[in-house]
N, C-alpha and C positions, 0 to 999 in steps of 0.2 A: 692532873688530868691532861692526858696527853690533847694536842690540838685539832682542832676541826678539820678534817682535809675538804681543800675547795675540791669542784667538777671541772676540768681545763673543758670546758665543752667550744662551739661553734659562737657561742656567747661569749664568754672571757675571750676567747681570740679575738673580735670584733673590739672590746670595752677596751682589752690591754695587747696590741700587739706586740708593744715590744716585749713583756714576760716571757723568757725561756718556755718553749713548748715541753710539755710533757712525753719522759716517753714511747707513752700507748699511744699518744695524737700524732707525734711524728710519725713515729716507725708506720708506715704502710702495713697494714697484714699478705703475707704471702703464700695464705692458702687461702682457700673456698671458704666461703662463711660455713658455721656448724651446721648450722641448720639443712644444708646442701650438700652436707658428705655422710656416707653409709659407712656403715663399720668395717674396719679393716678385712673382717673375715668372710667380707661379701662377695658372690662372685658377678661377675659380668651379669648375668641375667636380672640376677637381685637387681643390681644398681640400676639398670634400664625398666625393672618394673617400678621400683623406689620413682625412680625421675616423671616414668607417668603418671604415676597416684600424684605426684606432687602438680604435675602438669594439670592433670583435673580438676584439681582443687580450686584456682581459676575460675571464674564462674565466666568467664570468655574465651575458653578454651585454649586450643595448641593454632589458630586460626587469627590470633588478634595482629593488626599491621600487614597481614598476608591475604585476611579471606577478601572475596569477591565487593561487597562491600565498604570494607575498610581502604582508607586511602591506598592502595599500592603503589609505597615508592621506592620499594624493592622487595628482596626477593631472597630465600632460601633461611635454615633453621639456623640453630647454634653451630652449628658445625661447621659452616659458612660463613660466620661471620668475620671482617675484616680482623684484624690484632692490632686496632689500635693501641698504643703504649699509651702511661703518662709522660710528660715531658720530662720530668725530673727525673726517674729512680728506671725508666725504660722498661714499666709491669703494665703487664695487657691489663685494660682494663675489665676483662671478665675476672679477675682476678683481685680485684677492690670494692673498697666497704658500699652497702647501697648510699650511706649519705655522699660518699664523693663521686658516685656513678651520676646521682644528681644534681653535683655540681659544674661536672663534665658535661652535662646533657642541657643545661640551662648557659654551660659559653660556649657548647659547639652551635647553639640556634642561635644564641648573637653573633657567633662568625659565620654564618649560613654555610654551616658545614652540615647540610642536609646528608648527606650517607651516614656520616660519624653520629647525627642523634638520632637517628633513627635507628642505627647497630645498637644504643644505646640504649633505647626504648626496647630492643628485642630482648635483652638482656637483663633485663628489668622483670619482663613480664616472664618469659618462658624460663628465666635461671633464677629470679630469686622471688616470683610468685607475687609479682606487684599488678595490682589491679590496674588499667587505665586509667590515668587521672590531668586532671588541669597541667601540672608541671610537664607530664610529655607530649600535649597538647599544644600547651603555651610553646616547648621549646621547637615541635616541625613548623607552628606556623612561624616562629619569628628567623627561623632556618628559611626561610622563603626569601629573604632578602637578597640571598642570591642570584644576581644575573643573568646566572646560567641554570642551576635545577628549578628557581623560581617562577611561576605567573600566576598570573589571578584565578585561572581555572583551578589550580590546584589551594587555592587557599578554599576557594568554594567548597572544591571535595571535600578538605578536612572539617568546615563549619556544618557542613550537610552528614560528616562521619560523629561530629557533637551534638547531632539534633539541634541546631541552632535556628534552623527555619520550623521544627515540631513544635506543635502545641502539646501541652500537658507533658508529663511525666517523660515520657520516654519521646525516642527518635525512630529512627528509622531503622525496619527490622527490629522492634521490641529490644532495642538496647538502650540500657540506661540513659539518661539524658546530660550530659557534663556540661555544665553552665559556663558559659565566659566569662572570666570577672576582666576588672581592670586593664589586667599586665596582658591578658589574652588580649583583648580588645588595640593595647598597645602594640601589639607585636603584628597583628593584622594591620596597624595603620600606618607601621614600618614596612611591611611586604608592600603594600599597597600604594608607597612613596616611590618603588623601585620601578612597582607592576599597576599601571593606575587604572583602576575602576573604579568611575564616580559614580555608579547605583550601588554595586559593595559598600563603598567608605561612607555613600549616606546612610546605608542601613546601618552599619557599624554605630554611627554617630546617634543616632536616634535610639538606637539600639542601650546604650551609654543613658542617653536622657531618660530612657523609663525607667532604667534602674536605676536613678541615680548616681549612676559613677561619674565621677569627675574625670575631663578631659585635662592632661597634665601637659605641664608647657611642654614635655616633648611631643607630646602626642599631637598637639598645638603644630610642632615645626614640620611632622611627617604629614599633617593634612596640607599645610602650603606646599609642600615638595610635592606634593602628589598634582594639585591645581597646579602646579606648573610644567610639569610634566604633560596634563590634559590641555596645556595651553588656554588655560581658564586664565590670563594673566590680569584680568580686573579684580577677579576675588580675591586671585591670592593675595594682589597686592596688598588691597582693601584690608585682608588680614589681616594680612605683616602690620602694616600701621597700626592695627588695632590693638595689636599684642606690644608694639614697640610703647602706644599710647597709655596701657596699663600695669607699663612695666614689667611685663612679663619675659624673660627670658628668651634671646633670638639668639640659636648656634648659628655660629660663624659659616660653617660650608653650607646653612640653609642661605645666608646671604650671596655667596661665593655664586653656589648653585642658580640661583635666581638670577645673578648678571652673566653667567655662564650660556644660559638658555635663552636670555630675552637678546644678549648680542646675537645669536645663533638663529634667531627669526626676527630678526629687525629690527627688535624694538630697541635701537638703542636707548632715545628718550629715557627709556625707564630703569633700561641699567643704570643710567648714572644718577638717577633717582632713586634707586637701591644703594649707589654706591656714598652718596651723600647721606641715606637713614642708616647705614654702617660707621661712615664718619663719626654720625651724629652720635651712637652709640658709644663709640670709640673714645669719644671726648667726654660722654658720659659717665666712662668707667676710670679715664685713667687723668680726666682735667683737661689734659694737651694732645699733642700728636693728630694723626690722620689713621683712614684703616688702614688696614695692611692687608696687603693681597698678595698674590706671586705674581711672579715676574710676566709669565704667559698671561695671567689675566688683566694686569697692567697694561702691555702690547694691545691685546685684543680691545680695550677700551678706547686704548689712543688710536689703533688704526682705523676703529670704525667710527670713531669722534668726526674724527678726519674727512673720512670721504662723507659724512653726513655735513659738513661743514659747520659743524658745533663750535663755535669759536672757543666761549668760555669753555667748556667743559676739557676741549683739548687743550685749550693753554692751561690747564688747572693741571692735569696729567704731568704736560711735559716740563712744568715747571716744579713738581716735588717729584719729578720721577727722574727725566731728562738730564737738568741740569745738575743734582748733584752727580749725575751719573752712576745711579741706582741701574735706568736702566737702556740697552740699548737699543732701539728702532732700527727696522729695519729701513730701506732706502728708499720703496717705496712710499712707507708710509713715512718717512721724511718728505716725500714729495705731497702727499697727501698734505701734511701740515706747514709747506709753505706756501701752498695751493689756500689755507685757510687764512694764512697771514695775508696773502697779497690779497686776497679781499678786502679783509676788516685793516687793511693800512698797517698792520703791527710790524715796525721796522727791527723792535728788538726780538722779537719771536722769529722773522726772518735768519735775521744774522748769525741766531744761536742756530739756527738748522743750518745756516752754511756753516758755523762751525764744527758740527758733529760731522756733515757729508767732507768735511776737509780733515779732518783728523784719520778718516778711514780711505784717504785719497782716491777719494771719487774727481773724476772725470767731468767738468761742466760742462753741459752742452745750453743751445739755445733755449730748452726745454725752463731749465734752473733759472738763465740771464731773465726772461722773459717773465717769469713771477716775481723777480727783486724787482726790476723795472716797475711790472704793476704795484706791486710793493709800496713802491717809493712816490708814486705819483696818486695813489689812494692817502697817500699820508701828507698829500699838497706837497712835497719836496720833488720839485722840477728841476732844479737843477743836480739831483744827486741821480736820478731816474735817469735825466742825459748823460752825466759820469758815468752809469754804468752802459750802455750804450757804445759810449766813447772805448770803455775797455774791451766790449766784445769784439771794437773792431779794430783793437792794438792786440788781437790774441789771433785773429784772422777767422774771426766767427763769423759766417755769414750772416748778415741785414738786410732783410726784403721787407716790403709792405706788412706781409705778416707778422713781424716779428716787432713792428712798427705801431701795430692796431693800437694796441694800449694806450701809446703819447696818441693818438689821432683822436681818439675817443676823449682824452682828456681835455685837448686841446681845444675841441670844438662843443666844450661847456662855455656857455656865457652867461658870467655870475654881474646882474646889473653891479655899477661904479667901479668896476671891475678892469684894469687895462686888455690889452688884446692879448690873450695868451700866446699865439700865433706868431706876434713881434716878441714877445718876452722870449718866448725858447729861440727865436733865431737870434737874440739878445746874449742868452747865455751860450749860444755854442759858437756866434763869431769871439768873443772872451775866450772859450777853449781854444781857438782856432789861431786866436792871436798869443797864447803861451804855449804854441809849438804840437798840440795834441790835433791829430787828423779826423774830422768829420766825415761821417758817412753819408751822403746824399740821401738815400732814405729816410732819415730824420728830417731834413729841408723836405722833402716829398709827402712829411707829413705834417708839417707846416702848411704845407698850399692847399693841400686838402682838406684843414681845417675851415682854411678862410673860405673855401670855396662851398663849405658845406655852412658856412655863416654869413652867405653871400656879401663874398667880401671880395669881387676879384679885380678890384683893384690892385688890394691888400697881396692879394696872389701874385700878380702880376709883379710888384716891387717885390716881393721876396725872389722871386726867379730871377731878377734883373741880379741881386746881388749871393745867387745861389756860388757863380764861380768864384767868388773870392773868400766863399765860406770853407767849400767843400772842393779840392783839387781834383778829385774824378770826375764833377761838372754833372750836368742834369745826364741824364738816361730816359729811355723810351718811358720809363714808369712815368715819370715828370713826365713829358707833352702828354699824357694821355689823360692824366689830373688836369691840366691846363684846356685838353679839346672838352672835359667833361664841363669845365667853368664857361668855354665861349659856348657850348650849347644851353646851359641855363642862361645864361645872358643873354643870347642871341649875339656874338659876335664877330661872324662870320669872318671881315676881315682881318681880326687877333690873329683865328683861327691860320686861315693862309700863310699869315706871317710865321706864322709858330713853324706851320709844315716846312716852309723854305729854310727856318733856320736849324730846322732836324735833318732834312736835308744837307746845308750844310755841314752840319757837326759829325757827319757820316753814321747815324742811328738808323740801325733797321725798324721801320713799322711792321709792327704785330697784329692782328686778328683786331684789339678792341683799339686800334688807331684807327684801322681803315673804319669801324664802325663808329666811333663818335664824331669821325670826318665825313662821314655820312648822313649819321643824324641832325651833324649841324647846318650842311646843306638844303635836308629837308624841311627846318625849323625854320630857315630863312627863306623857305619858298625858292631854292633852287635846285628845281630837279635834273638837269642837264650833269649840273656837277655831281649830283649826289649819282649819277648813272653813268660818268668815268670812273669815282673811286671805285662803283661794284666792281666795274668790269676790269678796270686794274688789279683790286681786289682777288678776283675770281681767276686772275693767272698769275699772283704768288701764291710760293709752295710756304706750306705752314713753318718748313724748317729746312733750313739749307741744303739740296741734293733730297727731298723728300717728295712723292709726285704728288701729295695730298693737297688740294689748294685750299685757299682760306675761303670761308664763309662767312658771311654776317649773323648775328645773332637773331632768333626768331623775330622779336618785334619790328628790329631793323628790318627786315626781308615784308615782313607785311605792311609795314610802312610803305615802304618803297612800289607796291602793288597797291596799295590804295589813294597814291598821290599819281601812282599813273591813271586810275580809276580817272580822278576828277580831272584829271590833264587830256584824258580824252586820249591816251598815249597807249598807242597799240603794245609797245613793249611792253607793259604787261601782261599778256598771254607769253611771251618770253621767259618772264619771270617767272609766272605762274608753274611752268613744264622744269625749271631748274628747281623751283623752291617745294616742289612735288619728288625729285628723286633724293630729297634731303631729307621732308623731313614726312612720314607716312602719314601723317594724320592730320591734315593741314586744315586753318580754322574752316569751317564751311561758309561761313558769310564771306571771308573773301573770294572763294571761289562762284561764289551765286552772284556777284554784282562785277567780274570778269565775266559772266556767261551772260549776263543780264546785259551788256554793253556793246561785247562784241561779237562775232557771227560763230554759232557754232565750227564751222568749217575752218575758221581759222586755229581754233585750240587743236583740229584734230591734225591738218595738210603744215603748222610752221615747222618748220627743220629745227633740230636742235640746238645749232647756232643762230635762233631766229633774232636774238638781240643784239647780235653783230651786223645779222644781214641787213635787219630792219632800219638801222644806223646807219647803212651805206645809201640804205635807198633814200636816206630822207636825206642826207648830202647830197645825193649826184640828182636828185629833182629839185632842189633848193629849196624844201618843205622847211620852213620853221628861219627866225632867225640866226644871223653866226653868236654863235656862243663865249663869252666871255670867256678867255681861260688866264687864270695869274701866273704869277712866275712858277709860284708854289703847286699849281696843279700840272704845267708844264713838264716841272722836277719831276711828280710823281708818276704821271702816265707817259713820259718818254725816257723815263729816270733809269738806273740800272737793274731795282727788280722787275720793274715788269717785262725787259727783255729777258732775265733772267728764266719768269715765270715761263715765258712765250718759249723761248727755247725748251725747258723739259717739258712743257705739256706739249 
């Protein structure tokens, strides 16, 4: 008895693929099905009457996909239609079996080749007499996932072309009613991850619960991509966990995607909270290891780790991404992340980012020095904070107060049982000083301002004594001006003078906030006489060498100075008043009311503009007032060389 022949059907290829195909399954057919072709001895008319009786038969006519209607998302008959091929053997496909017309038409909607299924649905209906059904349904809506011919309004149309929102039997315009099952349901909640509508996707969902259809874990990931999309990012979260909690399957680009969008609106927080329940996955599936992302989304984590100042989360990056040199940062957000070190003290997170900025020979500027210093002194290491200090200025990098802030601010912590920070760093940098390495005076300058901000000016005052044997460039105007700030909190007037004569002679120009804390400390000490030469010396230096702009004092200083004339009964200030008015527009109004309140209308309106000069002579040459003390040090300053200088360009 000969042997049973099996059926090679769509079944045995699924059970056994590797079995030789048969073959009738191989070979493609390369003509029309039978059923579609007229007898040879027909002529043209016949075959176009033949093709409408066949078209009639249809119970939706020559009209399905085209009429008014039905979704139209294109246009024109057979005869029109594109040629697409298969990939393989390069045969149109009006030219292939309906089962593989149906296989083409369910992977052109997973590639949201919306033209090509929907050629293919025309093909179906007007060439081989296929009624509308779920399969060319399912495949325009899951064709929606595309970008570009996809949105949500057009998934509407098709649901409203299925009677999806009808009651009973049929839909709209008395056509049949084609139910949604599952896979429809799924392919709408992929369109709908692309194109988010969240009144669609709850109807969908609810939709799902009274029929009892099960929602599938991918169904599961296309509704989180969609709440993230909506910027719903508590639910999705909430989801994600839930599904992570039941073990339910989470694709990978739903997690990618999730820290994609949440760095993209801020939230970093929660990307790296995504990126840790990926971890966590990750160790779930394979024991060991970390997730794995690409390189751009790596970046993108560390750079905004960075500027959020996420310590942990950025040293976690930089140290399984960085260091093996997986991957490389860019240079700002290198600076980003030594901006995160010199916070939290991390010397070795520091060092490794100057060795990535050094391998790609970068350039240090004061910018880089100025975060290792913080660096180094959030990490309590003082004397390594002053080494680098010391080498910025064996490189010839500029040191001013700014660049200084850090030690000052450190400096003038006072931890009880604690020695005096203030002597220690001047401790360790005469040690530098004495094995050959050169100090920069801004350091000493932030030394005295410590002490002087931990009222210490004694302390101050000894460290200046021994600033020149520290520092060979010697104090600078920065230093006296630190030093006039400490005799005006103390009250000590005569420091003060001293200091001025030995600025004087050391040949320092005074600047803007000398004349002004040589001011205020006259006024502190109840000496207005003096405190009204420095203005006036003051007020004929030029702010900058060969500049006609003279110096001013600072607002408070200037209403000071008016309101100790106030109680001095001292006409110069109406003087004041008329200078301190072309400076500064909008001047306090109480000092102006108790000026008006004291002395005679007529005098604010008839003084001349030099009336504080005039007024000055007159109370000399009538012998009004006692002679005025003057030291050596205010002699220097008001017979000195700027203020001739001043005098001459003004």
């Amino acid at each position: 008895m000969p042997p049973r022949p099996f059926v090679n059907d769509a079944l045995w290829r699924c059970l056994c693929p590797g079995f030789p195909t048969a073959p009738s399954c191989s070979a493609i057919p390369r003509v029309a099905p039978a059923l579609r072709r007229c007898p040879p001895k027909c002529s043209s008319t016949q075959q176009r009457r033949a093709s409408n009786q066949s078209m009639a038969a249809s119970p939706y006519g020559d009209d399905f996909f085209s009429h008014a209607k039905a979704p139209s998302f294109g246009s024109g008959d057979i005869a029109t239609i594109p040629r697409v091929r298969n990939s393989d053997n390069k045969i149109p496909l009006v030219r292939l079996s309906t089962y593989l017309l149906y296989e083409h038409l369910r992977d052109a909607g997973a590639r949201g080749k919306h033209d090509e299924a929907l050629s293919i649905c025309r093909v179906l209906v007007k060439d081989r007499g296929e009624a509308p059904n779920k399969e060319m349904y399912n495949a325009i809506l899951h064709s929606f996932v595309s970008a570009v011919n996809g949105t949500a309004g057009k998934v509407r149309k098709v649901l409203d072309e299925m009677g999806f929102w009808a009651e009973g039997s049929s839909g709209n315009g008395g056509q049949a009613k084609i139910d949604l099952d599952a896979r429809g349901c799924e392919c709408v909640l992929e369109a709908l991850a692309v194109h988010p509508d969240y009144l669609l996707r709850t109807e969908i969902i609810e939709y799902m619960k009274s029929r009892w259809l099960p929602l599938s874990p991918r169904g599961q990931n296309f509704v989180v991509a969609g709440m993230l999309r909506e910027r719903n990012f508590e639910q999705a979260l909430d989801m994600l966990e839930d599904m992570i909690g039941k073990q339910v399957r989470v694709e990978s680009w739903l997690l990618d995607e999730a820290m994609w969008i949440l760095l993209e609106y801020g939230e970093v927080e929660e990307a790296f909270h995504v990126l840790s329940l990926k971890d966590q996955l990750q160790r779930g599936v394979n024991g060991t290891g970390s997730a794995k992302l690409s390189s751009a989304l790596w970046g993108a984590l560390l750079d905004h780790g960075a500027r959020r100042q996420l310590y942990e989360s950025t040293k976690t990056v930089w140290t399984i991404q960085v260091q093996p040199g997986y991957l490389k940062p860019a240079t700002g957000a290198c600076l980003s992340v030594l901006a995160v070190a010199a916070r939290h003290g991390d010397v070795q997170l520091a060092t490794d980012v100057f060795r990535v900025l050094t391998e790609r020979e970068t350039v240090f500027t004061t910018h880089h020095y100025e975060l290792l210093v913080e660096t180094y002194l959030n990490a309590n290491d003082l004397s390594a904070a002053l080494s680098v200090l010391l080498i910025m200025f064996d490189t010839n990098i500029r040191i001013d107060a700014g660049t200084c802030h850090p030690l000052f601010w450190y400096l003038q912590k006072e931890i009880p049982g604690e020695p005096s920070r203030p002597i220690a760093a001047l401790n360790i940098l005469q040690d530098f000083e004495t094995s050959g390495r050169k100090v920069p005076t801004a350091a000493i300058n932030a030394c005295i301002q410590a002490s002087i901000a931990l009222k210490r000016f004694e302390e101050a005052i000894e460290i200046y004594k021994v600033l020149h044997t520290v520092s060979h460039t010697g104090p600078d105007t920065q230093t006296f001006n630190i030093l006039f700030q400490g005799c005006r909190i103390s009250r000590r007037k005569e420091v003060a003078m001293f200091l001025a004569n030995e600025m004087i002679q050391l040949g320092l120009r005074p600047d803007r906030m000398t004349y002004d804390r040589l001011i205020g400390v006259c006024l502190d000490c109840d000496s207005l006489e003096d405190a009204l030469q420095y203005y006036e010396e003051m007020r004929l230096t030029p702010v900058k060498s060969g500049s006609k702009t003279m110096m001013q004092p600072r607002r408070r200083t200037w209403e000071g100075l008016m309101e100790r004339c106030v109680k001095k009964n001292d006409e110069r200030a109406v003087a004041l008043l008329k200078d301190y008015k072309q400076h500064e527009p909008l001047p306090r109004p109480g000092i102006e009311k108790k000026i008006r309140a004291r002395f005679e209308e007529r005098q604010l309106e008839d003084q001349p503009a030099d009336a504080l000069a005039a007024l000055e002579t007159e109370k000399q040459g009538l012998g009004e007032g006692a002679s005025v003390e003057v030291t050596a040090a205010q002699s220097a300053f008001n017979g000195g060389q700027w203020a001739a200088e001043g005098a001459g360009q003004r």
